[in-house]
C-alpha positions in Angstrom: 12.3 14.1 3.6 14.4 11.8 5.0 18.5 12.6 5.4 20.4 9.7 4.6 23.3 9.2 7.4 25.7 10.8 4.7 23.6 13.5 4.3 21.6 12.9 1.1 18.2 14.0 1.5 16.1 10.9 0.0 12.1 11.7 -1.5 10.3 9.2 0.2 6.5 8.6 -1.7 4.8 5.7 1.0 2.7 3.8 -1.3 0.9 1.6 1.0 -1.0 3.6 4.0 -4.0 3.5 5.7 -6.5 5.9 7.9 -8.9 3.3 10.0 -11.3 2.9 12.6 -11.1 -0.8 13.7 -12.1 0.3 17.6 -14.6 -1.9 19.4 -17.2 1.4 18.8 -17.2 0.5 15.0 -16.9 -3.5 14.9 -20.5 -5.0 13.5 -19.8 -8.4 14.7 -16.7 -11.0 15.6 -15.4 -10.4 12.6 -14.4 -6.8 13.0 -12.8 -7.6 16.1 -10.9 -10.7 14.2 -9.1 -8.4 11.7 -8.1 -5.7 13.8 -6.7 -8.3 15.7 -5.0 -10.5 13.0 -3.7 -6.6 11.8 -2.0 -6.1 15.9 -0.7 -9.5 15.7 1.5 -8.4 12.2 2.4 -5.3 14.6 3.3 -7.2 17.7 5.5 -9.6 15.7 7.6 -7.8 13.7 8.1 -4.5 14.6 11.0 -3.3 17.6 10.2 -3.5 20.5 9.9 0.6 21.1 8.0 0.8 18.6 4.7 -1.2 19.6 1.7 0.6 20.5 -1.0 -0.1 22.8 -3.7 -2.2 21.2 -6.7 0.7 22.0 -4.5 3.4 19.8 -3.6 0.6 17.4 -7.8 -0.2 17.0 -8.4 3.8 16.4 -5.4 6.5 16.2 -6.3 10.4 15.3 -5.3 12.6 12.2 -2.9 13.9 14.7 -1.3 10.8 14.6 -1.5 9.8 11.8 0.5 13.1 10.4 2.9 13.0 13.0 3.8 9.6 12.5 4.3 10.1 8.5 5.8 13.5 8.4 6.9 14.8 11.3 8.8 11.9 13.5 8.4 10.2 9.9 10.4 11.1 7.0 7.4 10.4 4.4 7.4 13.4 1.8 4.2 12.3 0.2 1.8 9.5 1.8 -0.6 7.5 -0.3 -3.9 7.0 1.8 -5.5 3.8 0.3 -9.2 2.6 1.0 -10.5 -0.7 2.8 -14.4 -0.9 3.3 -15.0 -3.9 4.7 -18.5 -2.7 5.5 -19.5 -6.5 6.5 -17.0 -6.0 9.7 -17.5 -2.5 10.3 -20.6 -0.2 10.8 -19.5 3.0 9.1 -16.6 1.1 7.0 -13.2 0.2 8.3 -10.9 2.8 6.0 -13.4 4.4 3.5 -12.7 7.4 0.7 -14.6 10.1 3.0 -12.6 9.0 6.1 -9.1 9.4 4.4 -10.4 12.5 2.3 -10.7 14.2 5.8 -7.1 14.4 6.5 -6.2 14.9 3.5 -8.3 18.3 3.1 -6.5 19.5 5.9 -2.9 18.6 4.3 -3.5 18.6 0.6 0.1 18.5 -0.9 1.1 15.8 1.4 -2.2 12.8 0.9 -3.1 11.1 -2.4 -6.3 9.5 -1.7 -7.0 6.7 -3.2 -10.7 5.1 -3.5 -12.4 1.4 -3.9 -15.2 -0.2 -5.3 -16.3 -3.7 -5.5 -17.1 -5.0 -8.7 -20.2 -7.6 -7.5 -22.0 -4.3 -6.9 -22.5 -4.3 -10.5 -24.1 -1.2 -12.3 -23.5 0.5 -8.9 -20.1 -0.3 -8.7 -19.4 2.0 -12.1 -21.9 4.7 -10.5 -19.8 4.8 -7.5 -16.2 4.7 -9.3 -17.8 8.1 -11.5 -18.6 9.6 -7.9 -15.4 9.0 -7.0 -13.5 10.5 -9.8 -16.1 13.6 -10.4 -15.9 14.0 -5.9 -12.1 13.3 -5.3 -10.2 13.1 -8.8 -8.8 9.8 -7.7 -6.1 8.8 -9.6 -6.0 5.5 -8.6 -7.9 2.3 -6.3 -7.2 -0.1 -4.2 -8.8 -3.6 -4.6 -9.6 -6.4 -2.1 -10.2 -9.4 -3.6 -11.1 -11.2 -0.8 -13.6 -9.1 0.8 -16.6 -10.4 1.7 -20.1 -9.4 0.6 -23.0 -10.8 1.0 -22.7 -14.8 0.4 -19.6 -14.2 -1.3 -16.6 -14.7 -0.3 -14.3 -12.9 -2.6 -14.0 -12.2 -6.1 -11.7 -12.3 -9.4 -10.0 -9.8 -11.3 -11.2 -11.4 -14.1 -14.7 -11.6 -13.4 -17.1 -9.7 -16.3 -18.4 -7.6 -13.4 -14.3 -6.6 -12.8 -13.4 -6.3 -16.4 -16.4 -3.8 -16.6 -14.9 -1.5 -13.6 -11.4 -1.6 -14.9 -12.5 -0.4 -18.9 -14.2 2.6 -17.1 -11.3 2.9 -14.7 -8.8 3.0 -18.3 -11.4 5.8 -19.9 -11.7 7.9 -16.9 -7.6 8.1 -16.3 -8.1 5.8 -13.3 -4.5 4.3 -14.3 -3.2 2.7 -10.8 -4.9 -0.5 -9.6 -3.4 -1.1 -6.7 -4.3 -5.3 -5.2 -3.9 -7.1 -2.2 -2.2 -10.2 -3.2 -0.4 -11.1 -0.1 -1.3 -12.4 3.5 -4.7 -13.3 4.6 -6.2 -11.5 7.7 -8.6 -13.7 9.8 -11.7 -14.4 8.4 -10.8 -14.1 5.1 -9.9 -16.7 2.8 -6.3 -17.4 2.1 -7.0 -18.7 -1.6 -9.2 -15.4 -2.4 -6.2 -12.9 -2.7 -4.0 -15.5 -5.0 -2.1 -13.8 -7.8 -2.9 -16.1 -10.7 -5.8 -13.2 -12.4 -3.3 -10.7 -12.0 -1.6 -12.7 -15.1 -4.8 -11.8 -17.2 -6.2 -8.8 -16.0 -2.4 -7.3 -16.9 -2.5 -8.4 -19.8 -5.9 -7.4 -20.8 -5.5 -3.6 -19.7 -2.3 -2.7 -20.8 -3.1 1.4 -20.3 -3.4 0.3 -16.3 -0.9 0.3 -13.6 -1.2 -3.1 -11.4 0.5 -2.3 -8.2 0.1 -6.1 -6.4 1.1 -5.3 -2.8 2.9 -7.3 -0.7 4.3 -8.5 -4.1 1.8 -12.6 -3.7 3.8 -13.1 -0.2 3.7 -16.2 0.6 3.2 -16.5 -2.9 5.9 -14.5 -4.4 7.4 -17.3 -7.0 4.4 -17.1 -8.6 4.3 -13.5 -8.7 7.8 -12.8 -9.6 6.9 -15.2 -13.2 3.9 -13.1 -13.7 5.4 -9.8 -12.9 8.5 -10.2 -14.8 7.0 -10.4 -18.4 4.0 -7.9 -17.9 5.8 -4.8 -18.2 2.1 -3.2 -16.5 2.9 -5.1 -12.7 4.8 -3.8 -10.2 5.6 -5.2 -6.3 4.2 -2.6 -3.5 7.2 -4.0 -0.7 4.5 -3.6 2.7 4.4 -6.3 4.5 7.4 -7.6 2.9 9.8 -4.5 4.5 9.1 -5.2 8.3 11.1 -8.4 7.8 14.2 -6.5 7.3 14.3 -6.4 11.3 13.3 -9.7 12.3 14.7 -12.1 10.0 16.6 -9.8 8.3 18.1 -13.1 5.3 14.6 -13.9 5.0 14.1 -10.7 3.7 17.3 -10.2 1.8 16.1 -13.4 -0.6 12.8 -11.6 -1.2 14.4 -8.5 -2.1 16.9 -10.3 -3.8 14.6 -12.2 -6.5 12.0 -9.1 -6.7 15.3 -7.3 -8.4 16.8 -10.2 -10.2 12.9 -11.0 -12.0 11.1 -7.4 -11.9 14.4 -5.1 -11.2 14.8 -1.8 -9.8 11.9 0.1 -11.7 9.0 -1.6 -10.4 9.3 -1.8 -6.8 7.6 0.6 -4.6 7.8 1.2 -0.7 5.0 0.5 1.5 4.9 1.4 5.3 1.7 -0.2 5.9 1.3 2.2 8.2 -0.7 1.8 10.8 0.9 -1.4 11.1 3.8 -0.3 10.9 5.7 3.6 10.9 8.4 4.5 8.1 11.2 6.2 9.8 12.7 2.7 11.5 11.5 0.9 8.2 13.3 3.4 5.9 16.1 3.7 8.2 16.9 0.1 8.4 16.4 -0.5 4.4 19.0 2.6 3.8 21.2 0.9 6.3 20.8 -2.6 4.6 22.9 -4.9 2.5 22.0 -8.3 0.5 23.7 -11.0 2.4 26.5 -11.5 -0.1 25.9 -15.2 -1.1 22.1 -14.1 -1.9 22.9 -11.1 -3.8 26.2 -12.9 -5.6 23.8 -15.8 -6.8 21.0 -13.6 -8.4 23.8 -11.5 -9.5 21.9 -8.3 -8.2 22.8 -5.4 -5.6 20.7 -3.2 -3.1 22.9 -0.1 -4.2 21.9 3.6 -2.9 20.5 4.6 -6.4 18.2 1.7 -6.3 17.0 2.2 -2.5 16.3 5.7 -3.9 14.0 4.4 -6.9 12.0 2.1 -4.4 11.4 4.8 -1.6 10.2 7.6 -3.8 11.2 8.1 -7.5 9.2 4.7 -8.6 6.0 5.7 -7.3 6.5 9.7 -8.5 6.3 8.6 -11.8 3.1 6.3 -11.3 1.7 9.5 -9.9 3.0 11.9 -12.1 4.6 13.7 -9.2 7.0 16.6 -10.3 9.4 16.5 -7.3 11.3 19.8 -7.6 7.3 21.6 -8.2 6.4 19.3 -4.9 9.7 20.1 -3.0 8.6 23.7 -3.6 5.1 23.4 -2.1 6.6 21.3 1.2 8.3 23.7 1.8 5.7 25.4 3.0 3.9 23.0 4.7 3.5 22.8 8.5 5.9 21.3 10.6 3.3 21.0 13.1 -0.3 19.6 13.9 -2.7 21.9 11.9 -5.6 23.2 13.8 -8.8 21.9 13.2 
């Protein structure tokens, strides 16, 4: 829970995390190495200075740290753990389902585990999204469109293979579709993770959540046109967040047109954690204001009610969290580093 400076206790929901294993032990080829080392890069650049790790805990932290980092020096309530393959990169997968479902077994009422498929597996692809929903009663995926498999590069959301996944996804309550649509990561391809299928895909599965994180950076004109008349799209802010430090007007204009095209309902927060951590994240985005010029021209405000929506309540109602039952059930929970 985090305490606002005038003490208002805030319930934070971090959409956007991640449980990985990008160590030198795990890298099949160049590759690995290359995105674990585009990901430090993002980590080196714009976080604080006290705040950088060293790049060997960076490539492979522990469940230790990862709790203690969300929860306990963190002020996360309720962490969303979403799943990255990459299986091309990395021998036994880079951030899969069973990895993330590990720590979450140990701290149920805190993880939501989210799983992945990739739809150019076909027939095998729907086999593997029914093993997910029958193992872990996912309630919702993460998709990569520019993953690599094989010869391919990347893929559509509107490919017949993906349009398959997604009706199954609709009949078996799989309702949040979560998709990188922002920055590329060395070696994949800029172009693979546009935002123009979103446009479709939204519009096609109107009983599906599309949570586009990173909300198209650099691409976020495009998005905000898409996301603005599909009432299904929402912006996941990782990636977006960290610039709130650096160049803090930069990120005033993004978070000034997300609100003046999508508004307050449809933004969620994102630590992108390990990248980053939420507690100087969330404490700098309570503390912030929308340059006035910005805010006066899209005739929009960062007020504390609307900080409040994007750090917790947005994503609760995705998730059908009941807060007060969830509150409850924290309050119970450890403080500490569970034993194994």
């Amino acid at each position: 829970m985090y305490r606002t400076p005038e003490g208002k206790d805030i319930f934070v929901v971090d959409g956007h995390t991640h449980f990985w294993d990008g160590s030198p032990e795990n890298q099949r080829n160049i590759h690995g190495k290359q995105f674990i080392d585009c990901f430090y890069a993002y980590h080196t650049n714009l976080s604080p200075k006290e705040q950088l790790w060293p790049k060997g805990k960076f490539e492979k932290y522990s469940a230790d740290d990862l709790y203690r980092d969300l929860f306990i020096d963190g002020p996360d309530d309720v962490a969303i753990v979403q799943s990255t393959y990459l299986k091309d990169f990395y021998k036994n997968g880079f951030n899969t389902i069973e990895r993330n479902a590990e720590v979450a077994k140990r701290y149920p009422e805190r993880f939501i585990v989210n799983g992945s498929f990739d739809p150019r597996d076909g027939e095998k692809a729907r086999e593997y999204i029914h093993f997910m929903k029958e193992t872990y009663d996912i309630k919702g995926v993460k998709m990569y469109t520019a993953e690599w498999n094989g010869a391919s590069k990347g893929w559509k959301l509107t490919d017949p293979d993906a349009y398959r996944c997604f009706e199954l996804c609709e009949k078996l309550g799989i309702r949040n579709i979560h998709v990188h649509k922002g920055p590329t990561i060395i070696p994949l391809s800029k172009d693979a993770f546009d935002v123009h299928d979103v446009d479709h895909a939204a519009t096609d599965f109107q009983g599906l959540n599309w949570i586009i994180e990173h909300c198209g950076l650099p691409r976020l004109d495009d998005f905000c046109w898409i996301a603005t008349q599909e009432t299904n799209v929402y912006g996941g802010l990782a990636v977006a967040l960290p610039f709130i430090h650096l160049r803090p007007r930069y990120f005033g204009e993004v978070i000034a047109e997300l609100l003046f095209w999508l508004g307050p309902e449809k933004l969620l927060f994102g630590s992108d954690y390990a990248i980053w951590t939420p507690r100087w994240l969330i404490e700098k985005f309570w503390a912030y204001q929308i340059p006035q010029d910005i805010a006066a021209e899209r005739g929009v405000q960062l007020t504390d009610e609307i900080k409040e929506k994007i750090l917790g309540l947005n994503a609760a109602r995705l998730y059908n969290i009941d807060i007060d039952a969830k509150k409850k059930a924290l309050a119970s929970s450890p403080f500490s580093i569970a034993a194994e």
